[in-house]
N, CA, C and O of each residue as an XYZ file, in Angstrom:
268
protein
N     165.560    137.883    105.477
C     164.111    137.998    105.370
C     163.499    137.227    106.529
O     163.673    136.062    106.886
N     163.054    137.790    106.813
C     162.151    137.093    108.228
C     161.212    136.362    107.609
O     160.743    136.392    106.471
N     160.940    135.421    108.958
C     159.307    134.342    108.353
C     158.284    135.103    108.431
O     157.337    135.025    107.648
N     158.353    135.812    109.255
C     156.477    136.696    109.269
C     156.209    137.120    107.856
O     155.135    137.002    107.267
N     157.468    137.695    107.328
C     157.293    138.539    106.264
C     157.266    137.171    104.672
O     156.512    137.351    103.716
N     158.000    136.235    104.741
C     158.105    135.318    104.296
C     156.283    134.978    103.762
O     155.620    135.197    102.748
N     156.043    134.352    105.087
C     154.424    133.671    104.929
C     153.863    134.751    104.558
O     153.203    134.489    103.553
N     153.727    136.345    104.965
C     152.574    136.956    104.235
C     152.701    136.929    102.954
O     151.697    136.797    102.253
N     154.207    137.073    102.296
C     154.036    137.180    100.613
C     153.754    135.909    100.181
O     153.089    135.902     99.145
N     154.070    134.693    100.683
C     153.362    133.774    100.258
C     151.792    133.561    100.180
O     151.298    133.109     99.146
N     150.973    133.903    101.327
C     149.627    134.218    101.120
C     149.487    135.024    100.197
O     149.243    134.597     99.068
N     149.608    136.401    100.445
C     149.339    137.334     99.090
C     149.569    136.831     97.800
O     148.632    136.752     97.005
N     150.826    136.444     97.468
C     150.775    135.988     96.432
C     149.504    135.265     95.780
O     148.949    135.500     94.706
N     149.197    134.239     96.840
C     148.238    133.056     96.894
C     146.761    133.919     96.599
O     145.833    133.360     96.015
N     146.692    134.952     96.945
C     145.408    135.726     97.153
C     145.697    136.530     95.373
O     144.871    136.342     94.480
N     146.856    137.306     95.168
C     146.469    137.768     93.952
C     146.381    136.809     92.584
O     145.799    137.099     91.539
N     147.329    135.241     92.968
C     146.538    135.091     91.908
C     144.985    134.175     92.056
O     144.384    134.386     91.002
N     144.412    133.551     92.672
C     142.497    133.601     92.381
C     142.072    134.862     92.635
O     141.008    134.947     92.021
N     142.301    135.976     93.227
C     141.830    137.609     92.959
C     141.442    137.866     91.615
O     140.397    137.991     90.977
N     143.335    137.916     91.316
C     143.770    138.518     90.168
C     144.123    138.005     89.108
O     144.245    138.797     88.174
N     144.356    136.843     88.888
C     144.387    135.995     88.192
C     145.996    135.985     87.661
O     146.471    135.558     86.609
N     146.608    136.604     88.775
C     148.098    136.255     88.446
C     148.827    135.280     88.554
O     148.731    134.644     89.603
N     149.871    134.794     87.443
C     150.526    134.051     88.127
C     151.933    134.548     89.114
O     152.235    135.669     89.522
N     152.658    133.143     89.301
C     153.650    134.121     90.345
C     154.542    135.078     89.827
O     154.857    136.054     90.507
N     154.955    134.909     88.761
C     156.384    135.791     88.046
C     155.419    137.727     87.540
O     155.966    138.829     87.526
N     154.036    137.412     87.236
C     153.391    138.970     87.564
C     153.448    139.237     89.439
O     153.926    140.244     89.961
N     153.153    138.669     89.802
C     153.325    138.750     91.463
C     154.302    139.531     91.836
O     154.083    140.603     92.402
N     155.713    139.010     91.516
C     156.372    139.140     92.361
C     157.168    140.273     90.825
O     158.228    140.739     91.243
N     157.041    140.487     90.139
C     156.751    141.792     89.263
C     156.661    143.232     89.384
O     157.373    144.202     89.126
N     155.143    142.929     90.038
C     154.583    143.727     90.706
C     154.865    144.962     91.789
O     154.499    144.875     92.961
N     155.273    145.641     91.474
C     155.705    146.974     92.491
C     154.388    147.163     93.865
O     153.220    147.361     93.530
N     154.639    147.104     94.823
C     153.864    147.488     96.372
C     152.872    148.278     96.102
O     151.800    148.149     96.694
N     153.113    149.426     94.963
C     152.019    150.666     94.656
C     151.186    150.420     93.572
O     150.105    150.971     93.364
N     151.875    149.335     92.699
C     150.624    148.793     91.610
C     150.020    147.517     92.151
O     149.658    146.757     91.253
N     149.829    147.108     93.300
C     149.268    145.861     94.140
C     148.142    146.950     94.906
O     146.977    147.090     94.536
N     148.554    147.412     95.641
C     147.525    148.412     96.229
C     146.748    149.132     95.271
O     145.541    149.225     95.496
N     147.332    149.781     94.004
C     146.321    150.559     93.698
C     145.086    149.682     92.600
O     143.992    150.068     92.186
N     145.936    148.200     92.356
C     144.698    146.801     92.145
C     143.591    146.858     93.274
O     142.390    147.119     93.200
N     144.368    146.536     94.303
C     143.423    146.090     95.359
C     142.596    146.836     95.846
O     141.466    146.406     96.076
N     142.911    148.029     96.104
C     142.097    149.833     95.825
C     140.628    149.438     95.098
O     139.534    149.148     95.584
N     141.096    149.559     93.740
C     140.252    149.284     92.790
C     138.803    148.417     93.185
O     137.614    148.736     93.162
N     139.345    147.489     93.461
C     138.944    146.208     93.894
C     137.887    146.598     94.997
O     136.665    146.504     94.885
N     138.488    146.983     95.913
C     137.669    147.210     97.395
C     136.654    148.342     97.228
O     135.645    148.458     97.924
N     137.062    149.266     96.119
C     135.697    150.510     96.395
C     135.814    150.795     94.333
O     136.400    151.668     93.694
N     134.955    149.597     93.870
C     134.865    150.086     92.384
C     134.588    151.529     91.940
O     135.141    152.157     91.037
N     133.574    151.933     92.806
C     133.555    153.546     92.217
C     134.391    154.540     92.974
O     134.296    155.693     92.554
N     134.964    154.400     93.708
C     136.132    155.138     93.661
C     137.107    155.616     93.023
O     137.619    156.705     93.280
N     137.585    154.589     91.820
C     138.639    154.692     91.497
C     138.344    156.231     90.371
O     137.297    156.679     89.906
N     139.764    156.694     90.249
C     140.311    158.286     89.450
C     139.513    158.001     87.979
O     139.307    156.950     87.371
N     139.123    159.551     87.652
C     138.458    159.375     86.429
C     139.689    159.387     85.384
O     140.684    159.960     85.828
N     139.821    158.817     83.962
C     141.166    159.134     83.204
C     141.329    160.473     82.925
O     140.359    161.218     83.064
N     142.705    161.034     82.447
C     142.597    162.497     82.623
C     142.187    163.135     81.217
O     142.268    162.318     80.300
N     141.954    163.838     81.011
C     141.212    164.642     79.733
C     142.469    165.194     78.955
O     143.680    165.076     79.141
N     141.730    165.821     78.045
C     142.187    166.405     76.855
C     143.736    167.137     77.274
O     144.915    166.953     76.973
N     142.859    168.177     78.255
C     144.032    169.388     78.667
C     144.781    168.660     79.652
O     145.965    168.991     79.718
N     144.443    167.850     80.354
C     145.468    167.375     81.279
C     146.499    166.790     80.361
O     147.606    167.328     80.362
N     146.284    165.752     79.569
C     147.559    164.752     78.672
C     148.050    166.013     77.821
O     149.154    165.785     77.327
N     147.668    166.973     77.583
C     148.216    168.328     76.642
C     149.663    168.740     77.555
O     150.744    168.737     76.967
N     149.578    169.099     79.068
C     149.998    169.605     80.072
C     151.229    168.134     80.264
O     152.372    168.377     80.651
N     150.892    167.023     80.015
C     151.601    165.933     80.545
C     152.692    165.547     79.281
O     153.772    164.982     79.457
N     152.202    165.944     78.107
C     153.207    165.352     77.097
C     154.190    166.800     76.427
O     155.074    166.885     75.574
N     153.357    167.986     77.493
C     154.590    168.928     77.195
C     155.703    168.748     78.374
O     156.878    169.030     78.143
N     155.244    168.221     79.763
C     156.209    168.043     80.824
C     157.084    167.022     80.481
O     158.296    167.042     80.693
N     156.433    166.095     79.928
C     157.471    164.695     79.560
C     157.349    164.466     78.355
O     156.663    163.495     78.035
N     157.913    165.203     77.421
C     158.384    164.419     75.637
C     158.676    163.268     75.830
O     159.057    162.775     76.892
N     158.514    162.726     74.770
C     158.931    161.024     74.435
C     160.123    161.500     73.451
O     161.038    160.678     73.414
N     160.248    162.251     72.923
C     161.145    162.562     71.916
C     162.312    162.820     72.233
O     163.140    163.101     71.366
């Protein structure tokens, strides 16, 4: 692991938790695509995806049974 890369996750870290109110063990938890799509959130509140409706979760729980 390199230092460049070293010190940024140490900042970040440092940044999500007073952001986010994480501590380190959610941090480092945390998958690259659920950090961004926080920080997403974050940067343009009305942006973010509307939840999906009726017919969409109809379409989603026939593609993926739990059963």
């Amino acid at each position: 692991m390199s230092d460049d890369f070293a010190a940024a996750a140490r900042r970040l870290a440092g940044v999500a938790g007073v952001a986010l109110g994480w501590r380190p063990a959610e941090f480092w938890a945390a998958t690259p695509a659920e950090l961004c799509a926080i920080v997403a959130v974050m940067l343009h509140p009305g942006g973010a995806a509307l939840p999906p409706d009726a017919g969409v979760l109809a379409q989603l729980m026939e593609a993926f049974p739990d059963g």
